[in-house]
C-alpha positions in Angstrom: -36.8 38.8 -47.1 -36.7 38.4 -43.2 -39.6 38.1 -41.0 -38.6 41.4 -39.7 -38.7 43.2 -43.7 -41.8 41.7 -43.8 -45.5 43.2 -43.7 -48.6 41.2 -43.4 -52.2 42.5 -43.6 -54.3 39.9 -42.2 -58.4 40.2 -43.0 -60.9 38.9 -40.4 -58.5 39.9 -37.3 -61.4 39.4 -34.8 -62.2 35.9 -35.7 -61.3 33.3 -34.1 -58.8 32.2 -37.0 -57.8 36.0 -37.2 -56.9 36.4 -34.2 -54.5 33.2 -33.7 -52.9 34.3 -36.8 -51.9 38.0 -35.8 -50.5 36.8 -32.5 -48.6 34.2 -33.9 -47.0 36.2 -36.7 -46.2 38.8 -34.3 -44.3 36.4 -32.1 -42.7 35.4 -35.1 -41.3 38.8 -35.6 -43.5 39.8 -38.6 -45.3 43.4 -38.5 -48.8 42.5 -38.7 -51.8 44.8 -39.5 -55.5 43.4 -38.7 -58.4 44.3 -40.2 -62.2 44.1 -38.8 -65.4 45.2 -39.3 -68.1 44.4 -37.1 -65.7 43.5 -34.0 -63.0 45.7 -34.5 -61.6 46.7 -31.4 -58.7 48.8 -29.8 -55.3 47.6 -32.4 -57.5 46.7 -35.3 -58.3 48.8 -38.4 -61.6 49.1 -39.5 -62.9 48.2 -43.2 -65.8 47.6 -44.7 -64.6 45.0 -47.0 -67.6 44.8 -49.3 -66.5 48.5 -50.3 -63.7 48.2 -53.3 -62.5 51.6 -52.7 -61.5 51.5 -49.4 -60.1 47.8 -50.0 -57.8 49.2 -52.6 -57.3 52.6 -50.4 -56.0 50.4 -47.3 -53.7 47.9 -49.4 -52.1 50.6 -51.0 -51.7 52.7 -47.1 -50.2 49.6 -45.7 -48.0 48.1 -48.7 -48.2 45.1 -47.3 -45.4 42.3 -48.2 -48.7 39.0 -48.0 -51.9 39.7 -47.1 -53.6 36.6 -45.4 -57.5 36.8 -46.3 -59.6 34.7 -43.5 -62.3 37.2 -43.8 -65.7 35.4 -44.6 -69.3 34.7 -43.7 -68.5 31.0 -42.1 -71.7 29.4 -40.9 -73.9 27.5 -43.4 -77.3 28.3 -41.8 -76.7 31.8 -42.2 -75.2 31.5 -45.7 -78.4 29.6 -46.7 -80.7 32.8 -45.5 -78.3 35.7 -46.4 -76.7 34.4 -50.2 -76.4 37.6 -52.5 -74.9 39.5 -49.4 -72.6 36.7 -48.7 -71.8 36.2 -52.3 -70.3 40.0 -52.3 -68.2 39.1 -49.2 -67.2 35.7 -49.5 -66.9 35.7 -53.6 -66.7 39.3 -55.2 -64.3 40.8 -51.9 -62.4 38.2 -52.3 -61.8 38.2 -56.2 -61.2 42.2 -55.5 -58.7 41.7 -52.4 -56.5 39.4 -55.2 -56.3 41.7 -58.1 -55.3 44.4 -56.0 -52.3 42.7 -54.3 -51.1 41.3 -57.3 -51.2 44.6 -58.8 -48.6 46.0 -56.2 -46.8 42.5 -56.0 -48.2 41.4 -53.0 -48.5 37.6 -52.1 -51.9 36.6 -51.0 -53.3 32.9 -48.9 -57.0 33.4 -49.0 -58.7 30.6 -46.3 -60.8 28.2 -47.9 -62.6 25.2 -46.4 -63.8 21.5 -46.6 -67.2 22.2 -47.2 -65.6 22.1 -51.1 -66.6 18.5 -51.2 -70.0 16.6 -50.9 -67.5 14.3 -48.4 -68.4 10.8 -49.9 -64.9 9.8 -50.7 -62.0 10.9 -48.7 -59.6 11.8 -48.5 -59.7 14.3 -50.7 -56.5 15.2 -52.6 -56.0 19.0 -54.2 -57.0 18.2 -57.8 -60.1 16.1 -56.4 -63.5 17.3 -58.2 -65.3 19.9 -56.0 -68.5 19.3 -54.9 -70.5 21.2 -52.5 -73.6 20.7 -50.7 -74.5 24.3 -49.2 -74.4 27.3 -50.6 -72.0 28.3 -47.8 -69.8 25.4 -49.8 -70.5 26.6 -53.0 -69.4 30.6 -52.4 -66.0 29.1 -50.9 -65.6 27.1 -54.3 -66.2 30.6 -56.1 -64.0 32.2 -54.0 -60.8 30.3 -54.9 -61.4 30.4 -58.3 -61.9 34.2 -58.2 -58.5 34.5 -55.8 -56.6 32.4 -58.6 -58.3 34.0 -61.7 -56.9 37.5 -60.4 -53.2 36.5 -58.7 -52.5 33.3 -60.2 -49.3 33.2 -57.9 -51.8 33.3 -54.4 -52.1 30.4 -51.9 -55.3 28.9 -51.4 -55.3 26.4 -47.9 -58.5 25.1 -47.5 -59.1 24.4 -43.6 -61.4 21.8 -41.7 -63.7 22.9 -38.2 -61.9 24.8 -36.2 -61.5 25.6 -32.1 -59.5 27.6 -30.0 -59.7 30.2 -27.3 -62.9 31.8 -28.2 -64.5 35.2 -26.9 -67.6 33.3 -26.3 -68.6 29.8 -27.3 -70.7 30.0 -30.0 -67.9 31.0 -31.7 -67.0 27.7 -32.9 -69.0 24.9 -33.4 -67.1 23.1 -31.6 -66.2 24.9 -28.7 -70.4 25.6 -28.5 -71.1 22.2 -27.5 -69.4 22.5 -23.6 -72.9 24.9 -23.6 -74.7 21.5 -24.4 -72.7 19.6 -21.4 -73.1 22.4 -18.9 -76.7 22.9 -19.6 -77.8 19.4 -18.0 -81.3 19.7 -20.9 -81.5 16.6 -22.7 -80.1 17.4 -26.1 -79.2 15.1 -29.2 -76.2 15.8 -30.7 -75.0 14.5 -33.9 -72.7 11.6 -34.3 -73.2 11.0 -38.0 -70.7 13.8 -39.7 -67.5 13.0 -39.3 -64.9 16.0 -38.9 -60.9 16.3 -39.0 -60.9 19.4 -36.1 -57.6 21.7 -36.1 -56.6 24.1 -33.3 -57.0 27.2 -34.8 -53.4 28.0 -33.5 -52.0 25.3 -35.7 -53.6 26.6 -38.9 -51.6 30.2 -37.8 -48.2 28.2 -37.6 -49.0 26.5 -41.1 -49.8 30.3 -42.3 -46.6 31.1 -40.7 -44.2 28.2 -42.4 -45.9 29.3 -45.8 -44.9 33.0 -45.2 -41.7 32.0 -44.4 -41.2 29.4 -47.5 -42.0 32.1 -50.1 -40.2 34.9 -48.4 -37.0 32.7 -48.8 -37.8 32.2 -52.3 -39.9 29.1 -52.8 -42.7 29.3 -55.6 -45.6 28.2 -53.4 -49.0 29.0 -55.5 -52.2 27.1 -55.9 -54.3 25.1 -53.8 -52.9 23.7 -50.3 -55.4 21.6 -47.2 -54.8 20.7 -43.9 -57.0 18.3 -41.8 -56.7 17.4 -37.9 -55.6 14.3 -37.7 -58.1 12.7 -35.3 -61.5 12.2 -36.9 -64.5 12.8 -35.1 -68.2 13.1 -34.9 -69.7 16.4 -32.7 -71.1 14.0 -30.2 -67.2 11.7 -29.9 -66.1 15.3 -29.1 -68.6 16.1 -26.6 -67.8 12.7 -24.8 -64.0 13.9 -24.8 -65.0 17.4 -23.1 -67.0 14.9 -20.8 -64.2 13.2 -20.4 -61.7 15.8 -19.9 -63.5 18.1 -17.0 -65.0 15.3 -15.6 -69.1 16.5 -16.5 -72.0 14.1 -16.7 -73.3 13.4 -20.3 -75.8 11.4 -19.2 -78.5 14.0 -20.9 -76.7 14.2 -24.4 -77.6 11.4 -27.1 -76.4 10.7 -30.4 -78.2 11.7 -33.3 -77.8 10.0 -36.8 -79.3 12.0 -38.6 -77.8 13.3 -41.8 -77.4 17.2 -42.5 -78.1 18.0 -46.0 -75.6 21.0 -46.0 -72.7 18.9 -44.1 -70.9 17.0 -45.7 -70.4 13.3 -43.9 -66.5 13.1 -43.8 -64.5 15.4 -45.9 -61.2 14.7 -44.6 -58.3 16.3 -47.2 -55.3 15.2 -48.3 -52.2 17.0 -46.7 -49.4 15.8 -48.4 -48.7 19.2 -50.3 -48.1 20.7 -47.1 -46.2 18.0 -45.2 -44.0 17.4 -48.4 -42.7 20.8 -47.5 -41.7 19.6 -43.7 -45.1 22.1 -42.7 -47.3 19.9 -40.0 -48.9 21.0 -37.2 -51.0 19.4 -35.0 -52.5 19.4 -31.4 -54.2 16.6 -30.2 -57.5 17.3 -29.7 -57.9 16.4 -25.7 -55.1 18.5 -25.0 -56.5 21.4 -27.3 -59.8 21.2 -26.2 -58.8 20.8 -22.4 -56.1 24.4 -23.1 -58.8 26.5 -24.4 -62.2 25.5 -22.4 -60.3 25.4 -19.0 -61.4 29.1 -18.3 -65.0 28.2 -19.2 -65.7 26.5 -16.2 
């Protein structure tokens, strides 16, 4: 199956992760079809994924060859407030999206993340004991097991923070903290977590390499993670923004204090990936100094 014969439906277009994954694909030749909800714009289609009938109506329309499901409530804080509403997205849509593409044959990677682990002893491999400290954490753990209860041949690739060129820059909680730099208010920023940041781009060329490994063929199923390879806490990467545009960061401190619903370093294992010759990765000064240019 060429790139070309190939179909992909990809969930959460108008995300940051979303988006870097349709434009890749499509460079790569693939016919891509993204879906939104609440920010879908002019080339998207629009679903309510939390309804099963148009899920099932839309996969069935669009017959696609892998649907790539990156869909999800993302941000702990609001996870903690909103939990039986995220549940249905992040757990029960997910579950739903599964059973229906491998009812019509359809390979599935579903996005998990780090937040898996309680991040006191890295790095973690695939098989490593889940443990998460948010409920944010805990619907992501739900979630893969639902995706490989109901297509036991789907990807799961757990992902750590990410960046990229954002639409605005609370979009990432990275990309938020040039706000902190710009604003000249004294403001403490945490350098107690420590985070493996990836360029949201490079996660799309990993989804890409995975794509193209099981359209030759290749069983790839189960549980796959990727980490940046550079290891950082918010406030080291506020000093390299500092450092890259040249901004005072005189008014920003470091904070030690611990986040009960952050885990303090939960680096993975990527060996399943790279043992299949799939490695991407942008240093983060050159990532971070690419897509924040235009924000100043």
């Amino acid at each position: 199956m060429s790139s070309q014969a190939s179909q992909v439906l990809v969930t959460g277009a108008s995300g940051l992760l979303g988006r870097a994954v349709c434009a890749v694909l499509r460079e790569k030749g693939y016919a891509v079809s993204g879906v939104a909800f609440s920010r879908a714009g002019p080339g998207l289609i629009k679903c309510d994924l939390t309804d099963q009938e148009a899920v099932k109506d839309l996969i069935e329309k669009e017959k696609p060859n892998f649907i790539i499901h990156a869909a999800a409530e993302r941000f702990p804080d609001v996870v903690e407030k909103k939990y039986e509403e995220t549940r249905l997205l992040n757990i029960k849509t997910a579950g739903h999206i599964a059973s229906v593409a491998h009812r019509i044959k359809c390979r599935m990677i579903h996005i998990s993340t780090d937040y898996v682990f309680d991040g006191t002893s890295p790095p973690y491999k695939v098989g490593d004991k889940c443990n998460p400290l948010s409920k944010y954490g805990l619907t992501k753990m739900e979630s893969e097991e639902a995706v490989l209860a109901a297509a036991p041949d789907a990807c799961v690739l757990r992902i750590p923070v990410l960046y990229g060129s954002v639409e605005k820059l609370e979009e990432s909680a990275i990309t938020c903290l040039l706000s902190v730099l710009k604003s000249k208010e004294s403001k403490a920023v945490s350098h107690h977590d420590r985070r493996c940041p990836a360029h949201a781009r490079d996660i799309a060329l990993i989804l890409a390499d995975m794509i193209a490994l099981i359209a030759k063929g290749q069983n790839l199923s189960g549980t796959y993670q990727w980490s940046g390879q550079e290891k950082l806490t918010k406030y080291e990467m506020t000093l390299t923004m500092a450092r890259v545009f040249s901004l005072p960061h005189d008014h920003v401190t470091p904070s030690t204090d611990a986040s009960p619903l952050r885990p303090y370093d939960p680096e993975m294992d990527v060996s399943r990936l790279t043992d299949l010759g799939i490695s991407h990765h942008t240093k983060f000064e050159e990532g971070i100094k690419e897509c924040l240019s235009q924000w100043l």
